[in-house]
C-alpha positions in Angstrom: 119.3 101.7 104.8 120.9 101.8 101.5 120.3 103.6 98.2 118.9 100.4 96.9 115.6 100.6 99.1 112.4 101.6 97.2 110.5 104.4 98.4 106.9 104.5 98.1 103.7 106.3 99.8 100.5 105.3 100.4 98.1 108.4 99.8 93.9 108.7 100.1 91.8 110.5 97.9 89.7 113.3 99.1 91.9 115.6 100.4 93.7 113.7 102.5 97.1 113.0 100.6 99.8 111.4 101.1 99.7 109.0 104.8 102.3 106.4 104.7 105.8 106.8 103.3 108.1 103.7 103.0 111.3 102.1 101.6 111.6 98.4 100.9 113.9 95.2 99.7 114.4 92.4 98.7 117.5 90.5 100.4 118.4 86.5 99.9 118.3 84.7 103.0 119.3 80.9 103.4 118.2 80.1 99.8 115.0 82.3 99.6 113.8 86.5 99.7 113.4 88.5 102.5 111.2 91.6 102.3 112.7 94.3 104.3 111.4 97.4 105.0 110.6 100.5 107.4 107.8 102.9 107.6 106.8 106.1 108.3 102.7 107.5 109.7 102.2 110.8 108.8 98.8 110.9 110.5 98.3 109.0 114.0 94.6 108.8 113.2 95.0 106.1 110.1 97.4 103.9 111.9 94.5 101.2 112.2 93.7 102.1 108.4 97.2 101.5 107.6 97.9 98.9 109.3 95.0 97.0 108.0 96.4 97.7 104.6 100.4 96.4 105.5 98.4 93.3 107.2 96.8 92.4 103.5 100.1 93.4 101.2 101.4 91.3 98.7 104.5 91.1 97.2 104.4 90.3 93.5 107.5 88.8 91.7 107.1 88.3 87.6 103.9 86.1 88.2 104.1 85.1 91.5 101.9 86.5 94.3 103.2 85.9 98.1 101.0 87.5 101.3 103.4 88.9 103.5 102.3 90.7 106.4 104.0 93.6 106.4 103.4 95.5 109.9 106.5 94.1 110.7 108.4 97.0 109.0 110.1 99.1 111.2 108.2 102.2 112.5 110.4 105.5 112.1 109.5 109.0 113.8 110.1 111.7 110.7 110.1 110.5 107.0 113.9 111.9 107.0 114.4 108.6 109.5 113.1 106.2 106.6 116.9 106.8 104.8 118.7 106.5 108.6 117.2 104.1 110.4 117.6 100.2 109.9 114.8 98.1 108.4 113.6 95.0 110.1 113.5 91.8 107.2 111.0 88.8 107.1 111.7 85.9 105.4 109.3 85.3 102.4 108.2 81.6 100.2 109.7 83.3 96.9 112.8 81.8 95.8 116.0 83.5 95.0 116.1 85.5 92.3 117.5 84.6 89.4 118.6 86.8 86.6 116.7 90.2 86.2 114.0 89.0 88.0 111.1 90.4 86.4 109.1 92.7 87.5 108.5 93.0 91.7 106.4 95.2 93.7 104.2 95.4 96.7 100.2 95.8 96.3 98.7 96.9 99.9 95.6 95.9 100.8 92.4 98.2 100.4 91.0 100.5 103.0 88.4 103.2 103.5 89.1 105.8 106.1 86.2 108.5 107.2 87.2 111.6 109.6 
């Protein structure tokens, strides 16, 4: 992965912290965006929290919202891995982007996780 990936974490209230680090893109593919990205569990016990949560993301461009399933995101073994190992990309129904492209993130889905 490359320096322009975005790294972000998922974290839980109560104690728990932080439980899901990642790094993302967007890359144009064949006249549209592909979301690429990897992941990284920091606690075996929420992987059905989490992915619930990467099942409902959404990626948001300016004032587009597109639901992109994003389990498909490479699993990694360490959180150094998320800088050495390759992402896997999906294609996406955004368009190219155009300019500066406004602002784009990802929103995961809720989730509620009790020990």
């Amino acid at each position: 992965m490359t320096a322009e990936f975005i790294d972000g974490e998922v974290n839980f209230t109560g104690g728990v912290g932080r439980v899901y680090q990642y790094r993302w893109y967007l890359v144009p593919v064949e006249g549209r965006m592909a979301l690429c990205g990897s992941g990284y569990l920091r606690d075996s016990r929420l992987r059905g929290t989490i992915n619930d949560m990467l099942r409902d993301t959404v990626l948001v461009m300016s004032n587009q919202r597109v639901e992109v399933d994003a389990r498909f995101f490479t699993r990694v073994r360490s959180a150094r891995r998320l800088s050495q190992d390759n992402a896997t990309c999906r294609p996406t129904n955004l368009p190219l982007l155009t300019g500066g492209g406004g602002t784009v993130y990802l929103e995961f889905g809720d989730a509620v996780w009790r020990n």
